[in-house]
C-alpha positions in Angstrom: -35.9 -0.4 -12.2 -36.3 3.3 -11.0 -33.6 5.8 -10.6 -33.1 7.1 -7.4 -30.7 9.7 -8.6 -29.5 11.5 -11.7 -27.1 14.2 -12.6 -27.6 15.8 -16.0 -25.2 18.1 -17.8 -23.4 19.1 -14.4 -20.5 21.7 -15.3 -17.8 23.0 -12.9 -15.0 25.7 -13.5 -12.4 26.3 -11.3 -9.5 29.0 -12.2 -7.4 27.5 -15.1 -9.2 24.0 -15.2 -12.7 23.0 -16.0 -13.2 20.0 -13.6 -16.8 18.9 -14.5 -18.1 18.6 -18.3 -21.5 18.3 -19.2 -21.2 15.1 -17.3 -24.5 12.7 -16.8 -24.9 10.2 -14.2 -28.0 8.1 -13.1 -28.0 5.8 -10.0 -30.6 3.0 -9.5 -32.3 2.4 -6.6 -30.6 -0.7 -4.8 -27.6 -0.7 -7.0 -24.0 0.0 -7.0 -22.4 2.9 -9.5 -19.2 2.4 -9.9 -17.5 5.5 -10.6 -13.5 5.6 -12.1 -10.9 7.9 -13.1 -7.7 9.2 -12.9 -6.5 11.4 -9.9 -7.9 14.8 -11.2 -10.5 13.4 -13.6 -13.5 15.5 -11.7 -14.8 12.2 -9.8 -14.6 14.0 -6.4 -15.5 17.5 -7.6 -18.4 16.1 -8.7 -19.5 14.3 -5.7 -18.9 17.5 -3.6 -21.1 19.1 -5.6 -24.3 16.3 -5.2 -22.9 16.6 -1.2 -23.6 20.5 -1.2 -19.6 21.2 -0.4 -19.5 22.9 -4.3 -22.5 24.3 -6.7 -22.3 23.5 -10.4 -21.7 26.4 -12.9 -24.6 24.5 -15.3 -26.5 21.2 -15.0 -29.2 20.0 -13.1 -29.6 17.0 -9.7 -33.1 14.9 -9.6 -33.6 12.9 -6.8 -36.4 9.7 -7.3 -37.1 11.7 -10.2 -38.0 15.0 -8.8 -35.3 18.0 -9.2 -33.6 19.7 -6.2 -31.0 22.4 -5.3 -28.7 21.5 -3.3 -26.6 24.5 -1.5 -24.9 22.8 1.4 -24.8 19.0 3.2 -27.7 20.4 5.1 -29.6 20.2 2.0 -27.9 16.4 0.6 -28.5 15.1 3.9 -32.7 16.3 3.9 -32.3 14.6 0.2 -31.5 11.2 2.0 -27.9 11.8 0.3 -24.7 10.6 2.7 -21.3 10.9 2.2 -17.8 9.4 3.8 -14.8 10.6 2.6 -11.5 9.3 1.9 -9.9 11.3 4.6 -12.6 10.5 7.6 -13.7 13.5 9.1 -13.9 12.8 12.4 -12.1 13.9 16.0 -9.8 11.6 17.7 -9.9 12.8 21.3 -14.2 12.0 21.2 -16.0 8.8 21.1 -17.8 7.0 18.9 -21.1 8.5 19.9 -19.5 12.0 20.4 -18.8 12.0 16.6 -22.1 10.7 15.7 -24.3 12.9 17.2 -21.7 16.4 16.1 -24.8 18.9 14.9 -27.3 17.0 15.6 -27.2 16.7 19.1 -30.4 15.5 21.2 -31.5 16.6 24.7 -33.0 15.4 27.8 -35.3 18.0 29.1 -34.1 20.7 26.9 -31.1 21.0 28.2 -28.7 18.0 29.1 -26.8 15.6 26.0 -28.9 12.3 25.8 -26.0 10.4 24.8 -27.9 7.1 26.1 -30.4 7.9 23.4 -27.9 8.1 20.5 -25.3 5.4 21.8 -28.5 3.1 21.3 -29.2 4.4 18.5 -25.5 3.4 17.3 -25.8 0.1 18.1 -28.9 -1.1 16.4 -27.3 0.6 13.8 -24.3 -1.4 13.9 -26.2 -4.4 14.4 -28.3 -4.2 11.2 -25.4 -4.2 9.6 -22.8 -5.8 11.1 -21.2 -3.0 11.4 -19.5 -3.9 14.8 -18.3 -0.6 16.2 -18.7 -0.1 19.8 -20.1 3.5 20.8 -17.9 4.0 23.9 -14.9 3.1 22.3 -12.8 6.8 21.2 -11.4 7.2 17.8 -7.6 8.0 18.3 -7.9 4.2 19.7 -9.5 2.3 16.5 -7.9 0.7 13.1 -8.7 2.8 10.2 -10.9 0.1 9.3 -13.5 0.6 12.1 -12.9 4.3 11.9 -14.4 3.9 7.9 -17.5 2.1 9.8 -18.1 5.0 11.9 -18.2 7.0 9.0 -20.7 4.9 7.4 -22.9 5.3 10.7 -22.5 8.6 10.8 -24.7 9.0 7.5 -27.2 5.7 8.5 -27.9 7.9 11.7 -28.8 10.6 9.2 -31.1 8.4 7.2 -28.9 8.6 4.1 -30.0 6.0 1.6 -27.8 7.2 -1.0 -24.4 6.5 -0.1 -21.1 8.4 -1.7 -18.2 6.1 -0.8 -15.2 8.2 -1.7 -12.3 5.8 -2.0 -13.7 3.6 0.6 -10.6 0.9 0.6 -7.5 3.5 -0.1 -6.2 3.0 3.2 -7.7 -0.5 4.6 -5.6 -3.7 4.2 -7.6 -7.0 2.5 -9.0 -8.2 5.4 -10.6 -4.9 5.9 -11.8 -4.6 2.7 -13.5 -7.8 2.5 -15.0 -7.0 5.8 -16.6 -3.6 4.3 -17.5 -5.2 1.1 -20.0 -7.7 3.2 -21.4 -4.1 4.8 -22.0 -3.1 1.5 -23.9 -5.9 0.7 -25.9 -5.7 3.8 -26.2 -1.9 2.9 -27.8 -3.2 -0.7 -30.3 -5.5 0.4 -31.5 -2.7 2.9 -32.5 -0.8 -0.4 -29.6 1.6 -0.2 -28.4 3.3 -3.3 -24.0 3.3 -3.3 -21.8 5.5 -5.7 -18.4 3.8 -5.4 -15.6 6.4 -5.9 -12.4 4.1 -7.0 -9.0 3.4 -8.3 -9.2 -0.4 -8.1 -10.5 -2.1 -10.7 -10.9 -5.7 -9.4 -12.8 -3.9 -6.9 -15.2 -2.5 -9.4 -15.7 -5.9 -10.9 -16.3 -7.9 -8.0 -19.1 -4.9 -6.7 -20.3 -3.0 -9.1 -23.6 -3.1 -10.8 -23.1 -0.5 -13.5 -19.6 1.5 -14.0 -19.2 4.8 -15.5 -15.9 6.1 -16.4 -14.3 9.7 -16.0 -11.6 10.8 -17.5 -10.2 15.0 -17.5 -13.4 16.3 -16.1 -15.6 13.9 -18.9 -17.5 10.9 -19.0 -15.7 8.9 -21.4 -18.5 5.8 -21.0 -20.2 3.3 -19.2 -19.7 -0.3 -19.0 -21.7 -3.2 -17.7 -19.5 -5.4 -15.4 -20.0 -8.5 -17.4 -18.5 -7.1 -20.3 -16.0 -5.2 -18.8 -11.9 -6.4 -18.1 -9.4 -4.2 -16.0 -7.6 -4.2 -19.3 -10.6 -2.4 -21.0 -11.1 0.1 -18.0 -7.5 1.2 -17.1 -7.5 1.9 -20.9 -10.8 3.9 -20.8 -9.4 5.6 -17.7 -6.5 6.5 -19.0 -6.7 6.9 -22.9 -4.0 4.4 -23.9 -3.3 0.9 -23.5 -1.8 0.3 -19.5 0.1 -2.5 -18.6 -1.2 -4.1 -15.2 1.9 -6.4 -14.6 5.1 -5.4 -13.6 7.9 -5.3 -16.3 11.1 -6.4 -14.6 14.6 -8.0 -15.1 16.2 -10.5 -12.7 17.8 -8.6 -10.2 21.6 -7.6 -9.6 22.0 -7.2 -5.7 24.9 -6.0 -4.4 26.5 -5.5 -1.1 23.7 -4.0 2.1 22.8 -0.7 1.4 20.7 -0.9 5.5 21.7 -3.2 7.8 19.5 -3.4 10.7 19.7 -5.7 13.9 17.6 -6.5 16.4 15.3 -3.2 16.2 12.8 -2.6 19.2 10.5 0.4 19.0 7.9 1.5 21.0 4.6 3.7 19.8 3.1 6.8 21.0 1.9 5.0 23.5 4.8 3.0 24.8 3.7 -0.1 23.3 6.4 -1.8 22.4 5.3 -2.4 18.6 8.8 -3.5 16.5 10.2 -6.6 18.9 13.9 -7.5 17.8 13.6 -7.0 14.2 16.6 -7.8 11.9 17.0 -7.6 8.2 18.9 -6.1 4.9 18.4 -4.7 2.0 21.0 -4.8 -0.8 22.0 -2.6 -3.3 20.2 -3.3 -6.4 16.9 -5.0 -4.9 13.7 -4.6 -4.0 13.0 -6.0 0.0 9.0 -6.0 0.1 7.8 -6.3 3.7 4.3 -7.5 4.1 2.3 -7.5 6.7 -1.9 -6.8 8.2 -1.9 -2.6 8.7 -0.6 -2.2 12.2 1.6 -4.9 13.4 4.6 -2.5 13.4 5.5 -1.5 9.9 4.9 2.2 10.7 6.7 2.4 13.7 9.7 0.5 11.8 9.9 2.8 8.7 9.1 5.7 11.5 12.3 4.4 13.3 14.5 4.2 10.0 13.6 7.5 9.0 14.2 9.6 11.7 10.7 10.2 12.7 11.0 8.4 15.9 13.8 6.8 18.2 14.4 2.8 18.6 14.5 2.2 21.7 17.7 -0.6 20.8 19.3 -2.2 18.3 21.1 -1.0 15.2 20.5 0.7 11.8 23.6 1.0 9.6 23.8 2.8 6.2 26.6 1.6 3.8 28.3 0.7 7.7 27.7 4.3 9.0 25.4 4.2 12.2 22.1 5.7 11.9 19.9 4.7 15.1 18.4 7.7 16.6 19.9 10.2 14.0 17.7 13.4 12.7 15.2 13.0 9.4 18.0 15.5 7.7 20.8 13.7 9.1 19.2 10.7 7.7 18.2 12.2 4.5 21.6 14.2 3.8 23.1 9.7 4.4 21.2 9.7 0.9 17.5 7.9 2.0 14.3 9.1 0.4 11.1 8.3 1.8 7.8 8.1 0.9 5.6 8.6 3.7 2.5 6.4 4.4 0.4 10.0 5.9 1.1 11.8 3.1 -0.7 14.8 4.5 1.2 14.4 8.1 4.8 13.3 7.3 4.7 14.3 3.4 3.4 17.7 2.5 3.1 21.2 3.9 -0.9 21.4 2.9 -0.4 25.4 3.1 2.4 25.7 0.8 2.3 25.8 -3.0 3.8 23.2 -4.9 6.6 24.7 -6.0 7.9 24.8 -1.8 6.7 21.3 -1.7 9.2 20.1 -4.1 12.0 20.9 -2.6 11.3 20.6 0.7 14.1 18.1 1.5 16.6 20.7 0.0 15.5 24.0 0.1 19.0 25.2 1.9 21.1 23.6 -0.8 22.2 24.6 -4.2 20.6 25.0 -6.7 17.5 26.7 -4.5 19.7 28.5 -2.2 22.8 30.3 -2.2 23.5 30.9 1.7 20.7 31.9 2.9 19.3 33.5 -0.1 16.2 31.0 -1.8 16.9 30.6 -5.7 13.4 31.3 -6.9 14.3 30.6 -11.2 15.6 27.5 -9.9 12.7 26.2 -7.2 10.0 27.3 -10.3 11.9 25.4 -13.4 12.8 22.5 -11.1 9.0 22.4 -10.0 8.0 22.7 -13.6 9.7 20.1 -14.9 8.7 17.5 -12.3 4.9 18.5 -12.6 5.3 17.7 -16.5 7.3 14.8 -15.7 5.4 13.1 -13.2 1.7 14.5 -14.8 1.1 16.6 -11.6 -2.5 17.6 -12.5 -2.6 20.8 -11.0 -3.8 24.8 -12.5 0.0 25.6 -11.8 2.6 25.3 -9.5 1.4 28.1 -7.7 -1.3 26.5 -6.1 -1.5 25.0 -2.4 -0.8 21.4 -2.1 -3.8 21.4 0.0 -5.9 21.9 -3.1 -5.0 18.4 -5.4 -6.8 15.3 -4.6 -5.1 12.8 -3.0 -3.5 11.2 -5.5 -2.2 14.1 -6.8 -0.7 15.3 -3.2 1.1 11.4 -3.4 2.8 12.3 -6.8 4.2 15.4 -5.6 6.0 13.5 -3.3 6.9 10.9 -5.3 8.3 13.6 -7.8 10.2 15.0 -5.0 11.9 12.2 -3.5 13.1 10.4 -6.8 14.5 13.3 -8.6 17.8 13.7 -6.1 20.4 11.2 -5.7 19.6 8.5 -3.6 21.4 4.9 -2.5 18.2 3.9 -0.3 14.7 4.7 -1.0 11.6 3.7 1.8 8.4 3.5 -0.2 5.9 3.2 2.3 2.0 2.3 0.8 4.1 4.4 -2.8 0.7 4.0 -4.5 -1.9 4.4 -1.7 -4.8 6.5 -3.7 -3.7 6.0 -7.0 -5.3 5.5 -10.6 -3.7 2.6 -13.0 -1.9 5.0 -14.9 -0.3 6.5 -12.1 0.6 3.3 -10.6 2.2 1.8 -13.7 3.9 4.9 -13.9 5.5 4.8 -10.3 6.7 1.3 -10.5 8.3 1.8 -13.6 10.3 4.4 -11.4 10.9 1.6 -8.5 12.3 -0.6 -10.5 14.4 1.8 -12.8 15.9 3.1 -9.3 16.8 -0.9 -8.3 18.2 -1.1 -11.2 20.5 1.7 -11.0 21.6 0.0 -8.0 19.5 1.2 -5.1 18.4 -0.3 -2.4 14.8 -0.6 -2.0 12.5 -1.0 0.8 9.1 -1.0 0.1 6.0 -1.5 2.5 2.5 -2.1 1.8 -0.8 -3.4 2.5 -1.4 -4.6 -1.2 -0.2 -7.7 -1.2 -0.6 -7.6 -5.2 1.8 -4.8 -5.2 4.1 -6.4 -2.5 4.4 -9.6 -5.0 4.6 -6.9 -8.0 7.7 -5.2 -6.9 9.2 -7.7 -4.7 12.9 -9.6 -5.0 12.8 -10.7 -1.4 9.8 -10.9 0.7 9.9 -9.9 4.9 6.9 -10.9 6.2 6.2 -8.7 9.5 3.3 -10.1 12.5 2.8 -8.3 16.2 6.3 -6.1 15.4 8.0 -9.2 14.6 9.9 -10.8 11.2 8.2 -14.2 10.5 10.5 -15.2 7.9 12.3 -13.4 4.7 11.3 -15.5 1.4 12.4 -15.5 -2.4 9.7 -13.6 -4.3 9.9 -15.7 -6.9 8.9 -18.8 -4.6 6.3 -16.9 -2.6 2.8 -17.7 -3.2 -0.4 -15.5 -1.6 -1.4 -18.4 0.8 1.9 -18.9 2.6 2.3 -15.2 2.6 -1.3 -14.8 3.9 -0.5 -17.6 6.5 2.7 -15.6 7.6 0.7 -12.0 8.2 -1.7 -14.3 10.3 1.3 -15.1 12.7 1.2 -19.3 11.3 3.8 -21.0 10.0 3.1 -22.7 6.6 5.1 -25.8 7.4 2.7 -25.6 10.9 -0.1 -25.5 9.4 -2.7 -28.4 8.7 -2.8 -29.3 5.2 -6.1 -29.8 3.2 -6.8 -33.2 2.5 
């Protein structure tokens, strides 16, 4: 089978860090590449540089066998070479058809928009393959799921038939990703080409027909699917041996760190998205709530941590009332959070990392004295978390803007665990993250349950949710469908639950 696309010897430098290695790649036409690696292992830097967004130091990029230059997307895009993103780039306040035809905008008669024109466009589009996105509908008003599919238009209107999905599932919940998984297959028997930018490795498995591994700015090997385990790729990845499961005692619980009690909250919009919500979480356990993206979970943890008022109801802190207090007010109780935007609610992109990581306590000792900032002590205390929590970074110095993704969510996660805490909010903790990382992180969750904090962790994994998990919350339409024993849980009552249905209501299979 022919190769519609091959990167040989493709070498990157940044300042302090060489990103790319010599690394060789080949795509064949009508097939999936799976690419992996850790956060910071040069899978993105390399695809910015086949997109035109960077130019190699060395190496050379053939497309159907014939070698171009490519200077800018301009360029990828004439090469039949699309891209989407892991944070969409798209604007909220247009439509669907707005976004699709940004710099590339037809006219009627030489001078007005022909919207008509590219709206229709959009849907035969969308109808090919089942893409299902309407082209009047405005972005600030879809799910991140349908949001991914505009992307995905975006480059089909283009003529793309090599496809860059940069960590196409790190924000959709299962649903979701099952849903973009049949696109992809519709995408394949079209004759498109996909390179599959990942973290997940039963992702790779189930889609990939070839997988190529990164690892610090290398390729460390490819791998044919049917040979391959998630044991044998999170080691590749990673360099040792990863455990996948989640090592954990029985847990101690104590008295209710967070009470809360018949919570309403209403969104941005005054929708009403949390409905009379009531439950605890104990000293010494984990509470998991679970729950399809966007049936309230956000607006609750935005409610418990400040970002947002509840509207009624209670939330208590070891008894001491907390509705409608401040984020420092709530912080100073002892909560750390872990924000589901990590770019929004976690990070100031334009400050270095050594600001970032002590953001929550830059006007207490040891980084200030009055209203004097201790720099020894904001550098050494930003050191020592980058080397504790393999930041992969050129230095400290160095916007948090700049890391990838992953590496933006372990800044946080560096941040938020290394002061004393009695409740910690993990909210999608591993969103974006390699195995390593991940086994890393819930070491941490558990090590802080058992110290005896309270944990409250939400996520759309419901893997992870069943990882981590003591007792299980299961959250539908802002509302708790029922609290259950992790131990007892199993993924088809849980998956009932998240669809609003009672298991004991349900029909049984005969």
């Amino acid at each position: 089978m022919a190769n519609v696309l091959e990167l040989q010897g493709i070498t990157k430098r940044f300042p302090g860090v060489l990103a790319n290695d010599k690394i060789d790649i080949t795509l064949r036409e009508g097939k999936i590449l799976a690419l992996l690696g850790e956060n910071g292992a040069g899978k993105s830097t390399l695809m910015n540089i086949l997109y035109g967004l960077y130019k190699p130091d060395e190496g050379k990029i053939f497309v159907r066998g014939k070698e171009v230059h490519i200077d800018g997307p301009n360029d990828a895009i004439a090469q039949g070479i699309g891209m989407v993103h892991q944070h969409f780039m798209l604007v909220p306040v247009m439509t669907v058809t707005e976004n699709v035809m940004l710099g590339i905008e037809p006219t009627k008669n030489g001078v007005f928009l022909d919207q008509e024109k590219v709206a229709k466009r959009i849907a035969e589009i969308s109808n090919q393959y089942g893409l299902e996105v309407d082209p009047a509908s405005y972005i600030k008003d879809l799910p991140v799921g349908i949001q991914q599919r505009v992307e995905i238009i975006k480059v089909l209107y283009r003529n793309a038939d090599i496809l860059i999905l940069d960590e196409p599932t790190a924000v959709l919940t299962p649903q979701e990703v099952e849903g973009l998984f049949k696109i992809i297959a519709t995408l394949i028997k079209a004759g498109k080409s996909i390179i599959f930018i990942t973290h997940k490795l039963k992702e790779v498995l189930a889609i990939a027909d070839d997988i190529s591994v990164l690892r610090l700015g290398r390729m460390v090997g490819s791998i044919e699917p049917n040979k391959a385990t998630p044991e044998k790729l999170a080691s590749m990845m990673v360099g040792r041996d990863v455990s996948l499961v989640v090592q954990k005692s029985a847990p101690k619980p104590k008295e209710a760190v967070l009470k809360v009690e018949n919570l309403f909250v209403r969104d941005e919009r005054e929708n009403l998205t949390v409905q009379g919500v009531s439950f605890e979480v104990r000293k010494g356990e984990v509470l998991g709530i679970a729950g399809v993206q966007g049936n309230g979970q956000t607006e609750l943890v935005y409610a418990l941590t400040g970002l947002s008022s509840a509207e009624s109801g209670t939330i208590e802190l070891n008894g001491k009332n907390l509705q409608n207090a401040t984020p420092r007010q709530i912080l100073e109780s002892g909560v750390s959070h872990i924000p589901e935007d990590r770019q929004r609610h976690g990070l100031i992109l334009s400050f270095p990392i050594h600001d970032n990581m002590m953001l929550c306590t830059y006007y207490q000792e040891p980084f200030a004295k009055g209203i004097s900032l201790q720099e020894k002590a904001i550098l050494s205390n930003a050191e020592a978390l980058v080397k504790q929590y393999d930041v992969r970074t050129p230095n400290i110095y160095v916007n948090a803007g700049t890391l990838s993704g992953g590496n933006q969510q372990k800044v946080i996660v560096a941040r938020e665990f290394s002061r004393p805490i009695e409740l910690l909010i993990a909210s999608q903790p591993t969103r974006g993250l390699d195995v390593g990382s991940i086994e890393y992180i819930h070491k941490q969750i558990i090590n802080k349950r058992d110290e005896g904090t309270g944990v409250l962790v939400v996520s759309s994994e419901l893997d992870e949710i069943l990882a981590l998990s003591d007792r299980i919350a299961v959250i539908y339409k802002g509302q708790i469908m029922d609290i259950l024993d992790a131990k007892k849980a199993s993924k088809e009552d849980l998956g009932l639950l998240m669809a609003g249905i009672h298991p004991s209501t349900s029909p049984k299979k005969k």
